[in-house]
MIFI-990370 format. One record per atom (N, C-alpha, C, CB): x, y, z; atom name. Coordinates in nm, 4 decimals, always signed. Atoms other than C-alpha are relative to their C-alpha. Glycine has a CB too. Layout:
REM residues N
<u->X; v->Y; w->Z; atomo->CA>
...
END
This chain:
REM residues 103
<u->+0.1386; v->+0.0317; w->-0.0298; atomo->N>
<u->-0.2868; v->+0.9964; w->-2.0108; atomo->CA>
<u->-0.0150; v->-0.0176; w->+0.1516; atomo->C>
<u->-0.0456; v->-0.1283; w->-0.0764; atomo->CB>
<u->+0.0664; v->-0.0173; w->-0.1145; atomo->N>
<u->-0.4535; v->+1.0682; w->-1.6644; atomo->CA>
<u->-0.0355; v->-0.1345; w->+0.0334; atomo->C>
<u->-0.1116; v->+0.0932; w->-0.0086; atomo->CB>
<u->+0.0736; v->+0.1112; w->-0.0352; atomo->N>
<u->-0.5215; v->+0.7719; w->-1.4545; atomo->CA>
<u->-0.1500; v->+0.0401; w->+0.0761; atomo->C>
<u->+0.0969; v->-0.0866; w->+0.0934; atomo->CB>
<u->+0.1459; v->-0.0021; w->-0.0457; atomo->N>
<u->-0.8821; v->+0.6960; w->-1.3890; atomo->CA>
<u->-0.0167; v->-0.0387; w->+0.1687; atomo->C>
<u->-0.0862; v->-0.1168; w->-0.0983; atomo->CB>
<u->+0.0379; v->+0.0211; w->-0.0977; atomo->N>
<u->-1.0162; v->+0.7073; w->-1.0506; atomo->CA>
<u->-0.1015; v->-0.1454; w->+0.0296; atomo->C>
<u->-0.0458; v->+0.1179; w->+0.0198; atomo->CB>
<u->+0.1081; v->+0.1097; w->-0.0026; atomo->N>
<u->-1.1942; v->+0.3852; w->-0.9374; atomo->CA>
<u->-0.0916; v->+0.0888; w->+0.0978; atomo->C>
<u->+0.0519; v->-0.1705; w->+0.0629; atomo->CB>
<u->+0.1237; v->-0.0319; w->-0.0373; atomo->N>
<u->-1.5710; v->+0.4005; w->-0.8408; atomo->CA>
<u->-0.0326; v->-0.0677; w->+0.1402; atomo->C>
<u->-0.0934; v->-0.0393; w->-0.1095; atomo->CB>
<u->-0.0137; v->+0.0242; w->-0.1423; atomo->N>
<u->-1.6447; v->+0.3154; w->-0.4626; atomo->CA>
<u->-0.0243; v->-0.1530; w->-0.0132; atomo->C>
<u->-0.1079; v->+0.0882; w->+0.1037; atomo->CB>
<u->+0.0927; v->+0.1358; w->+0.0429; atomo->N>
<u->-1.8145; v->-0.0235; w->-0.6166; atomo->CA>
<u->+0.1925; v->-0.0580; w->-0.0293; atomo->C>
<u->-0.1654; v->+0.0181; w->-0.1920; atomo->CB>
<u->-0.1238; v->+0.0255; w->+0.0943; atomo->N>
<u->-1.4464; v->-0.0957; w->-0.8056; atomo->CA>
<u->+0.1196; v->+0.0237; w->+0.1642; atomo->C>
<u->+0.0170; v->+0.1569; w->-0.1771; atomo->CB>
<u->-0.0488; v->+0.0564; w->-0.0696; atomo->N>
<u->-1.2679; v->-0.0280; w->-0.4640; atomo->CA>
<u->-0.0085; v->-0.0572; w->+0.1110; atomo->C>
<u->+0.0456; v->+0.0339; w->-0.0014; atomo->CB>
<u->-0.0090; v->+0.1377; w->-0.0521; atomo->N>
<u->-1.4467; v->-0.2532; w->-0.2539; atomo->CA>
<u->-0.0115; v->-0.1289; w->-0.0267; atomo->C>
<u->-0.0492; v->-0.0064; w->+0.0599; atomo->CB>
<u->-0.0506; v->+0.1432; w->+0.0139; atomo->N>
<u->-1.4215; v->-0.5428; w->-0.4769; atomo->CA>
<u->+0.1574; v->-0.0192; w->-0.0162; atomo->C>
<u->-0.0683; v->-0.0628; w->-0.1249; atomo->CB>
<u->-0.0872; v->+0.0346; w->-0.0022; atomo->N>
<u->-1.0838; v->-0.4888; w->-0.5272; atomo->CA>
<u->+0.0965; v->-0.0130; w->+0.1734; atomo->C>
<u->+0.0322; v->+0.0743; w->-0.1053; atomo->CB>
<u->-0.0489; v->+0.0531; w->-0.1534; atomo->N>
<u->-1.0275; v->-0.4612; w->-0.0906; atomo->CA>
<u->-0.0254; v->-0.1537; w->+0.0267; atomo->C>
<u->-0.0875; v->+0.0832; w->+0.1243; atomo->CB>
<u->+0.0731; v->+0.1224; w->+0.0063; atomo->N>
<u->-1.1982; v->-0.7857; w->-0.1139; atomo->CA>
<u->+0.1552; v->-0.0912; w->-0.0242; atomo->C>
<u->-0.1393; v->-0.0043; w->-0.1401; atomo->CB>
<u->-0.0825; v->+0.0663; w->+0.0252; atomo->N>
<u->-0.8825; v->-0.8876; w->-0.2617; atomo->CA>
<u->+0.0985; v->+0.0177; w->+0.0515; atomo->C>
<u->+0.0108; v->-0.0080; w->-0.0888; atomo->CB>
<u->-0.0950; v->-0.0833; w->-0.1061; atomo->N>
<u->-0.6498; v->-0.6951; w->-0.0055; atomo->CA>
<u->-0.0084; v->-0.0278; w->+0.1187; atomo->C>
<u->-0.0163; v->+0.1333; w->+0.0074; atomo->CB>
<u->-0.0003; v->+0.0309; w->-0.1429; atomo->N>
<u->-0.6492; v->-0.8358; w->+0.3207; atomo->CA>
<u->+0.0949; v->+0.1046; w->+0.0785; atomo->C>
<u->+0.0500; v->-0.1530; w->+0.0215; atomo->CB>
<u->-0.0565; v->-0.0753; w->-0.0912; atomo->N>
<u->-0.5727; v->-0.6128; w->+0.5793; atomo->CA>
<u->+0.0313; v->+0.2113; w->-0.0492; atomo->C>
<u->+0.1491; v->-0.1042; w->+0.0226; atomo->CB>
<u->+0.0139; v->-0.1569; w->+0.0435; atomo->N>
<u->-0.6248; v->-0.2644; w->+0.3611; atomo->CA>
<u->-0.1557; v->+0.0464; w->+0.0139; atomo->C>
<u->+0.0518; v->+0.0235; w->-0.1708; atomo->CB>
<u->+0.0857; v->-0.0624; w->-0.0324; atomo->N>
<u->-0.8709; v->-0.0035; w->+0.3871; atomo->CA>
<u->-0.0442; v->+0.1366; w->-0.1021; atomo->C>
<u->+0.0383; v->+0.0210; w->+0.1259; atomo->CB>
<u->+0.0167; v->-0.1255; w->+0.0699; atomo->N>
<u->-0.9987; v->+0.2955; w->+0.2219; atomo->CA>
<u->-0.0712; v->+0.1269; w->+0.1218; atomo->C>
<u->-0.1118; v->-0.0380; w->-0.1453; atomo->CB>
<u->+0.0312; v->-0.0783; w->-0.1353; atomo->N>
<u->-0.9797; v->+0.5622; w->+0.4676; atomo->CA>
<u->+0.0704; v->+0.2048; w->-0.0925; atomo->C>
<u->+0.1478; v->-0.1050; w->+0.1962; atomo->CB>
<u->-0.0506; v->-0.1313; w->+0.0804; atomo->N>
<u->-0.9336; v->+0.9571; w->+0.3452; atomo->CA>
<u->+0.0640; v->-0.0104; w->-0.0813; atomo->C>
<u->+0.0611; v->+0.0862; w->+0.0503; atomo->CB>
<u->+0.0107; v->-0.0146; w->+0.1758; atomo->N>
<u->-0.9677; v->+0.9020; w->-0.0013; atomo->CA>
<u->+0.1727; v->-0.0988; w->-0.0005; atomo->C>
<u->+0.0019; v->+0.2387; w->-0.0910; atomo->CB>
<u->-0.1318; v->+0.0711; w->+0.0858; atomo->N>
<u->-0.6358; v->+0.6422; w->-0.0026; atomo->CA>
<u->-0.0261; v->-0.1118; w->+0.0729; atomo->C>
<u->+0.1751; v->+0.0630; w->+0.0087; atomo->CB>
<u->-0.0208; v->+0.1391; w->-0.0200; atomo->N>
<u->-0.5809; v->+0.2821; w->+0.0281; atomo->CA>
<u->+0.1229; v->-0.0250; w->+0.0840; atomo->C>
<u->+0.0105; v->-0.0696; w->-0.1307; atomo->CB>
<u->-0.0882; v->-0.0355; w->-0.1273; atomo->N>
<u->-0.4184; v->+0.2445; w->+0.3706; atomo->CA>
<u->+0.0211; v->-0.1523; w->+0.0483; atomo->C>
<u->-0.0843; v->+0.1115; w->+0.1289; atomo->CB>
<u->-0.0446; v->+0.0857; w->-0.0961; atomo->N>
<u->-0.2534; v->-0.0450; w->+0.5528; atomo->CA>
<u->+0.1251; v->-0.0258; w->+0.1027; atomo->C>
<u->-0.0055; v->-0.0782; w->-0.0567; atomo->CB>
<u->-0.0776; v->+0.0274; w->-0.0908; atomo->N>
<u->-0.0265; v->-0.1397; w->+0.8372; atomo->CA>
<u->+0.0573; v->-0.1222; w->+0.0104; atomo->C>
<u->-0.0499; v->+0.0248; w->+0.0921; atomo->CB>
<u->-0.0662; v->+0.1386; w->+0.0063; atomo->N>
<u->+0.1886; v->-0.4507; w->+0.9000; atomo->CA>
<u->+0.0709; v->+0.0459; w->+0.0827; atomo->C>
<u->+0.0644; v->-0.0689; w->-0.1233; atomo->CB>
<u->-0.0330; v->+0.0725; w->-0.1412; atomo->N>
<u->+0.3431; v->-0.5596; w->+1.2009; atomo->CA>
<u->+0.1274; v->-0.0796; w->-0.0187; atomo->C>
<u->-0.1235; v->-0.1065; w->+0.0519; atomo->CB>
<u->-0.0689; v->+0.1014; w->+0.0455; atomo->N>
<u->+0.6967; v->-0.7402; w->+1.1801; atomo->CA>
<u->+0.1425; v->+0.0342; w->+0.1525; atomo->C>
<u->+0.0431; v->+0.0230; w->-0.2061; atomo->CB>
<u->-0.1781; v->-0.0384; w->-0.1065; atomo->N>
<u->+1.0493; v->-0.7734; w->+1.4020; atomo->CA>
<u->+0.0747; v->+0.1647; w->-0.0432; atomo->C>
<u->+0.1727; v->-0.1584; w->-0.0704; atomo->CB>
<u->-0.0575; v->-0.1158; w->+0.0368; atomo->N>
<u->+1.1627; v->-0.4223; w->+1.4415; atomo->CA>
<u->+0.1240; v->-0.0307; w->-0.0961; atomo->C>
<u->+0.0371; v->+0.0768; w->+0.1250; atomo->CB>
<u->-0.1311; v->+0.0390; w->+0.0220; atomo->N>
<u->+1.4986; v->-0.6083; w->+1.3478; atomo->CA>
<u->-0.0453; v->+0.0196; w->-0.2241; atomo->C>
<u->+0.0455; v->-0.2096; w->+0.1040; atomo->CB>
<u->+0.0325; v->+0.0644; w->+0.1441; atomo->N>
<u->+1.2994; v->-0.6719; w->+0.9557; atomo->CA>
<u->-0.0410; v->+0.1558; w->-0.0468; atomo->C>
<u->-0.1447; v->-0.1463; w->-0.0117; atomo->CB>
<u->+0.0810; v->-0.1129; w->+0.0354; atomo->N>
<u->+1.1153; v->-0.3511; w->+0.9391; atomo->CA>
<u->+0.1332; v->+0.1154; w->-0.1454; atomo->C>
<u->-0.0462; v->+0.0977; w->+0.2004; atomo->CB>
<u->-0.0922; v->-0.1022; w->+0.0922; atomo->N>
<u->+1.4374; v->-0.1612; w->+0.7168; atomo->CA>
<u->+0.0133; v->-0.0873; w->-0.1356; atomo->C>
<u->+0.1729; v->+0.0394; w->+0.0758; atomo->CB>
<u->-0.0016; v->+0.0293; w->+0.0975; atomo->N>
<u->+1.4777; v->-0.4123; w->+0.4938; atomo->CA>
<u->-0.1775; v->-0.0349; w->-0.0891; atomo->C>
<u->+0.1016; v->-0.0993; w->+0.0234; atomo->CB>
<u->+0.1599; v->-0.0120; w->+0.0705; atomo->N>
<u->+1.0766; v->-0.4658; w->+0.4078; atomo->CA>
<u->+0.0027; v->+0.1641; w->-0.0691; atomo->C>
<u->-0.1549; v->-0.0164; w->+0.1505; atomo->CB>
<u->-0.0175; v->-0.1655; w->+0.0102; atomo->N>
<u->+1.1458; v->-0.0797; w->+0.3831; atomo->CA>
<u->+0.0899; v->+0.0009; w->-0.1884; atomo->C>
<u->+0.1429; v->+0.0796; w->+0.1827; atomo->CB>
<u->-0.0721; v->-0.0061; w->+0.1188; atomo->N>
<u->+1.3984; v->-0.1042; w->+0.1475; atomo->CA>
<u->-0.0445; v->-0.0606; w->-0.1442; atomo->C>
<u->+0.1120; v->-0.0552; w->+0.0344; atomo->CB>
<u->+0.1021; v->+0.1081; w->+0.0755; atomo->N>
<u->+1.1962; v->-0.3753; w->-0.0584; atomo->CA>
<u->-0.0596; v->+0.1058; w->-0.0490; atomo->C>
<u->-0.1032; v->-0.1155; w->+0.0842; atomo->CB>
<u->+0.1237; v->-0.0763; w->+0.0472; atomo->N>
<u->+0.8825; v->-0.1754; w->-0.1107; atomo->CA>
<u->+0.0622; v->+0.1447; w->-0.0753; atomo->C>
<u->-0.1103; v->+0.0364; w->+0.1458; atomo->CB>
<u->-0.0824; v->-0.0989; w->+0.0875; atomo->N>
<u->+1.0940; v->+0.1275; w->-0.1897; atomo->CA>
<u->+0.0386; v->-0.0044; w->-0.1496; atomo->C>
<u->+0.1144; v->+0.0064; w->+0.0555; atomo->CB>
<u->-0.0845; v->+0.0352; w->+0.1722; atomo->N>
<u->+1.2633; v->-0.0578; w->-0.5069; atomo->CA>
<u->-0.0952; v->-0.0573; w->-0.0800; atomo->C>
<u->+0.1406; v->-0.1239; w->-0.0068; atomo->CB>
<u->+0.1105; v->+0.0420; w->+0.1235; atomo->N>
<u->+0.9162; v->-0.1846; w->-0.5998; atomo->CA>
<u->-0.0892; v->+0.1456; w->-0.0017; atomo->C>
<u->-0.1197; v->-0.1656; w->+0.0465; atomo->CB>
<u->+0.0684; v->-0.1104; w->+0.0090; atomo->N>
<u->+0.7628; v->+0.1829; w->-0.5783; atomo->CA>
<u->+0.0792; v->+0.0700; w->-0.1135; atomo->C>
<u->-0.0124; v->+0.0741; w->+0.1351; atomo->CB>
<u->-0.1255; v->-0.0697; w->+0.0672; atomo->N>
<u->+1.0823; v->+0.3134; w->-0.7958; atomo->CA>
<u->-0.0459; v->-0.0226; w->-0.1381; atomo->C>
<u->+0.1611; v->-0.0670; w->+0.0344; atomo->CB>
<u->+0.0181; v->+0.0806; w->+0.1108; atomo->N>
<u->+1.0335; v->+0.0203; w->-1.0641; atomo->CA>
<u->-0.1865; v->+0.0461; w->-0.0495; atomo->C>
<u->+0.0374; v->-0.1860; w->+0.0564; atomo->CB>
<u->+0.1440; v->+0.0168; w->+0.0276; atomo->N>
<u->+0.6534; v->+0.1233; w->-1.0770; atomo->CA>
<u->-0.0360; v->+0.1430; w->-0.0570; atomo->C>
<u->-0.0910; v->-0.0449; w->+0.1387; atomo->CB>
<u->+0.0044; v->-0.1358; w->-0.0396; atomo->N>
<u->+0.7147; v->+0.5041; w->-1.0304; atomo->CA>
<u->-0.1427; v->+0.0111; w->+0.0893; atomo->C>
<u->+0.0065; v->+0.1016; w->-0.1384; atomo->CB>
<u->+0.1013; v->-0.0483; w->-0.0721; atomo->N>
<u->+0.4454; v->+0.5236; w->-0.8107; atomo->CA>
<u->+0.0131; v->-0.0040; w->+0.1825; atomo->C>
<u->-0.1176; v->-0.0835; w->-0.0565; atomo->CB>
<u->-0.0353; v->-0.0388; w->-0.0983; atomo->N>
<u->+0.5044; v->+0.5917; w->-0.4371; atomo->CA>
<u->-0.1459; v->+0.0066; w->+0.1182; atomo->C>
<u->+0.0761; v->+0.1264; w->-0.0423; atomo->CB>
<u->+0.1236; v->+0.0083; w->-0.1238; atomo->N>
<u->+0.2949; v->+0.5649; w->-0.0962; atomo->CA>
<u->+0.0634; v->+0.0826; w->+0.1083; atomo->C>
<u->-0.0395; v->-0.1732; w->+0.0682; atomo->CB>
<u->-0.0592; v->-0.0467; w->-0.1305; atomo->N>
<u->+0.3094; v->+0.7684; w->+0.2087; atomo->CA>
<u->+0.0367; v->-0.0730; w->+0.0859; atomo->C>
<u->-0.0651; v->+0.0678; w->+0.0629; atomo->CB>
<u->-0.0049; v->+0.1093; w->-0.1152; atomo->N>
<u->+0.4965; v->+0.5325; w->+0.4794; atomo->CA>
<u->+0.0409; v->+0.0849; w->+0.1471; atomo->C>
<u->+0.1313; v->-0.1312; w->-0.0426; atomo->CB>
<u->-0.0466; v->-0.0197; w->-0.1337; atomo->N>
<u->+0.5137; v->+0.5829; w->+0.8677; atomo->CA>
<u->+0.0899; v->-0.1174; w->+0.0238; atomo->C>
<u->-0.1164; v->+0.0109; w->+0.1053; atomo->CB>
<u->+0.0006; v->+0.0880; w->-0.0682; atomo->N>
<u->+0.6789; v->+0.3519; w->+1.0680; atomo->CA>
<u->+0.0431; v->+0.0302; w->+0.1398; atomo->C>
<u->+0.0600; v->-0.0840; w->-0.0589; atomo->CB>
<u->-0.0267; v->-0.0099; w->-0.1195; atomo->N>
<u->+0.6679; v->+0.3392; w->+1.4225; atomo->CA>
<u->-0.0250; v->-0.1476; w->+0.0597; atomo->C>
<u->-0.0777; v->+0.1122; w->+0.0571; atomo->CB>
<u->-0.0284; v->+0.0931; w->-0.0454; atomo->N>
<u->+0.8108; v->+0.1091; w->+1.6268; atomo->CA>
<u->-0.0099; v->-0.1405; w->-0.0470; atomo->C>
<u->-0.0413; v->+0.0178; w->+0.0798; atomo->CB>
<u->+0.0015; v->+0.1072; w->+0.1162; atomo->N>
<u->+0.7176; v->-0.2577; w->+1.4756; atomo->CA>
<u->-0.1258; v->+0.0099; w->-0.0861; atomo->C>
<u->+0.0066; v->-0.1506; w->+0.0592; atomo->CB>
<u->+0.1174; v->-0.0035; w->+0.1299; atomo->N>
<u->+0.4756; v->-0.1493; w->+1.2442; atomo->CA>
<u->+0.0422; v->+0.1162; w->-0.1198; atomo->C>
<u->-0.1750; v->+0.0528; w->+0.0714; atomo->CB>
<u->+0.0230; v->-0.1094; w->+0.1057; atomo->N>
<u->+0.4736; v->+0.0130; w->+0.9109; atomo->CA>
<u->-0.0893; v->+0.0102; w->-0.1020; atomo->C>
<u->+0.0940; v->+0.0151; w->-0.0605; atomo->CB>
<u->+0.1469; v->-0.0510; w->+0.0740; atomo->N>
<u->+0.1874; v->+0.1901; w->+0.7735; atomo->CA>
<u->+0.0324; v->+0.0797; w->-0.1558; atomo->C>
<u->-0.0889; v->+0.1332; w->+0.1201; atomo->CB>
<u->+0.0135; v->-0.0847; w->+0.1791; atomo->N>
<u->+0.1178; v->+0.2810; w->+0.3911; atomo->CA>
<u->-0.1191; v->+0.0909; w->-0.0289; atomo->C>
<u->-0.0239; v->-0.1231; w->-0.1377; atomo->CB>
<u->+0.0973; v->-0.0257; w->+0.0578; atomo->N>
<u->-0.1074; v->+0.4873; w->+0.2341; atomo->CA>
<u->-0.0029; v->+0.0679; w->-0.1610; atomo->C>
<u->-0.0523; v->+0.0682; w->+0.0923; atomo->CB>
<u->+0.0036; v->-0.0183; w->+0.1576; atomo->N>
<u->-0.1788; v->+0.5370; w->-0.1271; atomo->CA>
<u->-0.1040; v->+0.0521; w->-0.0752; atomo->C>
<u->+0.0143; v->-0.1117; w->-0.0588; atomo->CB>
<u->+0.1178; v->-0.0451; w->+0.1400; atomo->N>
<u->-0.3607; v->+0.7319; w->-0.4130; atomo->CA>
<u->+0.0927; v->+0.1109; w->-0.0807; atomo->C>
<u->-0.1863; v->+0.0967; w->+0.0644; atomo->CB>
<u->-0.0749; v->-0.0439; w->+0.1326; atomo->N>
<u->-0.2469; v->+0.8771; w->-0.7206; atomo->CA>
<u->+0.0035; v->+0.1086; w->+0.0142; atomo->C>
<u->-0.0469; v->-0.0249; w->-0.1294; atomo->CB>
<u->-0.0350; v->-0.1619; w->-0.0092; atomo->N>
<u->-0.1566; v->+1.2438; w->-0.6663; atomo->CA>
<u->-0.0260; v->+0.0563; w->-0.1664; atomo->C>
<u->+0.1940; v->+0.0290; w->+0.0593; atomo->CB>
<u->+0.0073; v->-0.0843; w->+0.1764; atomo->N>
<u->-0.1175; v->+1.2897; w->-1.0921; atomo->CA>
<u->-0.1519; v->-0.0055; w->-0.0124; atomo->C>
<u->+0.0899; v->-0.1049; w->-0.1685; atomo->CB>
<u->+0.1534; v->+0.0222; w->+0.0760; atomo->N>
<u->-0.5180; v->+1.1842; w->-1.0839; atomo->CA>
<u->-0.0955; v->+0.0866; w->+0.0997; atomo->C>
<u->-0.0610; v->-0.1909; w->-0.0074; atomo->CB>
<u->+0.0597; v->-0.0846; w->-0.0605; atomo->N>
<u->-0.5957; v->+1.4360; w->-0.7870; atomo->CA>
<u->-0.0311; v->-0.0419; w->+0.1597; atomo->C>
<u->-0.1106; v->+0.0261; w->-0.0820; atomo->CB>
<u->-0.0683; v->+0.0663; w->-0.1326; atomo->N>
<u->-0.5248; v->+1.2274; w->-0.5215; atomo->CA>
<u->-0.1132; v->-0.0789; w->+0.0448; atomo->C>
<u->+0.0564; v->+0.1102; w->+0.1263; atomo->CB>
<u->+0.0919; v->+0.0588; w->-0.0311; atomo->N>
<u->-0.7677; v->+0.9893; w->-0.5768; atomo->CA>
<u->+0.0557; v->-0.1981; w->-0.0068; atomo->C>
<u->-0.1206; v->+0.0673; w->-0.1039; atomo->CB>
<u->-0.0098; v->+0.1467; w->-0.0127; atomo->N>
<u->-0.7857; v->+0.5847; w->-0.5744; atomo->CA>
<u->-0.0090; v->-0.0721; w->-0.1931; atomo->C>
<u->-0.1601; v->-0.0547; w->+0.1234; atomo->CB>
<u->-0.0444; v->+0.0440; w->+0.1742; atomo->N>
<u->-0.6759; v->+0.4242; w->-0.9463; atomo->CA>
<u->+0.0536; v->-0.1429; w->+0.0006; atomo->C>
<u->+0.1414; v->+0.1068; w->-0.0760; atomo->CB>
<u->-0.0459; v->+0.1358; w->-0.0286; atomo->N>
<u->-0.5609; v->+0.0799; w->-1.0087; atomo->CA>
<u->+0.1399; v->+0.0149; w->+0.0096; atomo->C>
<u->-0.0394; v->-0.1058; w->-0.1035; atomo->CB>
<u->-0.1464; v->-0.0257; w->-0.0090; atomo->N>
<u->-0.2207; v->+0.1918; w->-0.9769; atomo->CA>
<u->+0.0150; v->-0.0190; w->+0.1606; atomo->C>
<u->+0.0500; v->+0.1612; w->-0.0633; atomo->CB>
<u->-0.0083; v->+0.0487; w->-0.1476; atomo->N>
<u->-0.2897; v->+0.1675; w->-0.6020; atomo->CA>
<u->-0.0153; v->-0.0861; w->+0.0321; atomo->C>
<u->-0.0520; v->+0.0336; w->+0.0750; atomo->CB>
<u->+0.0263; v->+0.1398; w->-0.1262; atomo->N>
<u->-0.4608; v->-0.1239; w->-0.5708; atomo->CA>
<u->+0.0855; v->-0.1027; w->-0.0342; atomo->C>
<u->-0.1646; v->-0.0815; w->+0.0048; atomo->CB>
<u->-0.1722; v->+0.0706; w->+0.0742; atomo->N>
<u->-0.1442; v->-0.2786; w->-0.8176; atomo->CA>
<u->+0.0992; v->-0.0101; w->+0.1374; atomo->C>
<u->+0.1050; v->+0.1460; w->-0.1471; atomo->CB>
<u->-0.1053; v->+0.0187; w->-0.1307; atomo->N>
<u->+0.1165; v->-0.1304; w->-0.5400; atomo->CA>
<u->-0.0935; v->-0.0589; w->+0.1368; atomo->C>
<u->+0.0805; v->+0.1763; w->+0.0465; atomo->CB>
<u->+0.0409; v->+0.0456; w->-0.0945; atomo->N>
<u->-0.1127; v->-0.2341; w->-0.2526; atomo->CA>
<u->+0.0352; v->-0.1185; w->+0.0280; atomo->C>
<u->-0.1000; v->+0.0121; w->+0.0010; atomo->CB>
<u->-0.0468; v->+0.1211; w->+0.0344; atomo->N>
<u->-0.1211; v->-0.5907; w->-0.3676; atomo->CA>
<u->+0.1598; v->-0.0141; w->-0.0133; atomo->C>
<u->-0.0664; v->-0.0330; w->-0.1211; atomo->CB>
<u->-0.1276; v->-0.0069; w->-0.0143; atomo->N>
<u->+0.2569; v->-0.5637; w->-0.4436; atomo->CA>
<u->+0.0950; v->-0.0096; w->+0.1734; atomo->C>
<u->+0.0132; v->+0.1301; w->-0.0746; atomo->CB>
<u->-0.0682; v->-0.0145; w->-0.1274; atomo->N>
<u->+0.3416; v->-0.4153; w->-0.1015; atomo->CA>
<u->-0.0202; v->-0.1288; w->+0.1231; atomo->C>
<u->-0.0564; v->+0.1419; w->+0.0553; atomo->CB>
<u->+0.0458; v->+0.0921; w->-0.0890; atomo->N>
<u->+0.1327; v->-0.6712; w->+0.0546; atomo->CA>
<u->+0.0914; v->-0.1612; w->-0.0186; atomo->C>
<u->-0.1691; v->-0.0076; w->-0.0315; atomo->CB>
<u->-0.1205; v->+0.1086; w->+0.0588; atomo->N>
<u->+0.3528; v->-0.9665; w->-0.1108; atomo->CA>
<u->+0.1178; v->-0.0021; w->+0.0528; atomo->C>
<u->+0.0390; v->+0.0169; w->-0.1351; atomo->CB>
<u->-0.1012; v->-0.0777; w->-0.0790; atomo->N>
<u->+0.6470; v->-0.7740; w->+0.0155; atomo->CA>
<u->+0.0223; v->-0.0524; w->+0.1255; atomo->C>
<u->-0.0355; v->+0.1361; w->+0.0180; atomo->CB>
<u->+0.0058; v->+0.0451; w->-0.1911; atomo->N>
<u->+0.5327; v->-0.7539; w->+0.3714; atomo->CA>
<u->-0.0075; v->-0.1610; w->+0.0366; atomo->C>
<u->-0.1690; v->+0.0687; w->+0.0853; atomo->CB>
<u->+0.0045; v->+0.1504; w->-0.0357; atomo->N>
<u->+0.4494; v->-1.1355; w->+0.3671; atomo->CA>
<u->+0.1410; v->-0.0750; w->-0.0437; atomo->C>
<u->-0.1328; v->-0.0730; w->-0.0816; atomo->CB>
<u->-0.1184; v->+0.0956; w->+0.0342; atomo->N>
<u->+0.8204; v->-1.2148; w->+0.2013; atomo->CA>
<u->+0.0843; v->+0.0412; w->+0.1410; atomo->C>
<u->+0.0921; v->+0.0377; w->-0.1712; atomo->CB>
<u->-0.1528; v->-0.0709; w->-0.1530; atomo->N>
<u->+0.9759; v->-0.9888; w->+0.5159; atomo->CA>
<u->-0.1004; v->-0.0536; w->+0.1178; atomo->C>
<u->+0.0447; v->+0.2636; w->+0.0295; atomo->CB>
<u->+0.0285; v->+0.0729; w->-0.1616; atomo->N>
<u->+0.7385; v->-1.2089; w->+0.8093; atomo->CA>
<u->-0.0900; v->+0.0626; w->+0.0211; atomo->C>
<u->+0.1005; v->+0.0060; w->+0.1289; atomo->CB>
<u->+0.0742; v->-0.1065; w->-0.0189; atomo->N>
<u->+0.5303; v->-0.9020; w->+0.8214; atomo->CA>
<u->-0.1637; v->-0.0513; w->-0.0005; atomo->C>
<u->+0.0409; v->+0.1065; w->-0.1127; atomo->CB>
<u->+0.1564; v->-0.0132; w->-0.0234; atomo->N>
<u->+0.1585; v->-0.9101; w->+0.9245; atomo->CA>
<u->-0.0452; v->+0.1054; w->-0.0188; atomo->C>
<u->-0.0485; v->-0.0263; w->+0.1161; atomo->CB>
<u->+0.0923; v->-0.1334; w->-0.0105; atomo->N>
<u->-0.1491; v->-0.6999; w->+0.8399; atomo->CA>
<u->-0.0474; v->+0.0181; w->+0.1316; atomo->C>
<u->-0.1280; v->-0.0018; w->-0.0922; atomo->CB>
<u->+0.0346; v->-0.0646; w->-0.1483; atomo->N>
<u->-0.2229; v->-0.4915; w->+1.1550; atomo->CA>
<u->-0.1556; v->-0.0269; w->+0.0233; atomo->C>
<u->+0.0325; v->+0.1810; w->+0.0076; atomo->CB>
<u->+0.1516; v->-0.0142; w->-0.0485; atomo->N>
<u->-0.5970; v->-0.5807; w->+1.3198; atomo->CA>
<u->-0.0149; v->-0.1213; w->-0.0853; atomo->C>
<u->-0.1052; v->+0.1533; w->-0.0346; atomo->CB>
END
């Protein structure tokens, strides 16, 4: 079964609940800020909760920041609660590794 796309209404109450994410070309995007020294293991973290979830985000990281972005590719590469699940997740994450939302 296809995950459902949320409705623009559905993901700004759920940013509401996302500090420091965004909805920017069609995915649920954020950045965090931490000691370059932390940045591999937050890495590694989010990795083993993307695995356990099967669901996966695009990550950059440059220099002390690392940026996510997310939407469901199986639903057309749109926004589903499966994102705003790992969002929330990742965001937990970043706050156990010191990590700040960027801006």
């Amino acid at each position: 079964m296809a995950a459902t796309p949320l409705t623009d209404v559905e993901i700004t109450n759920a940013l509401a609940e996302l500090p420091g994410w965004a909805f920017e070309d069609n995915a649920l995007t954020a950045g965090f800020t931490a000691d370059r020294t932390l940045l591999p293991q937050l890495y590694v973290a989010v990795a083993a909760a993307e695995d356990d979830a099967d669901h996966h985000a695009r990550v950059s990281i440059l220099y002390g920041t690392i940026s996510f972005a997310l939407n469901t590719h199986d639903a057309g590469d749109v926004v589903t609660a499966k994102d705003t699940a790992m969002a929330a997740r990742i965001s937990a994450i970043a706050a156990d590794h010191q990590a700040r939302p960027v801006g």
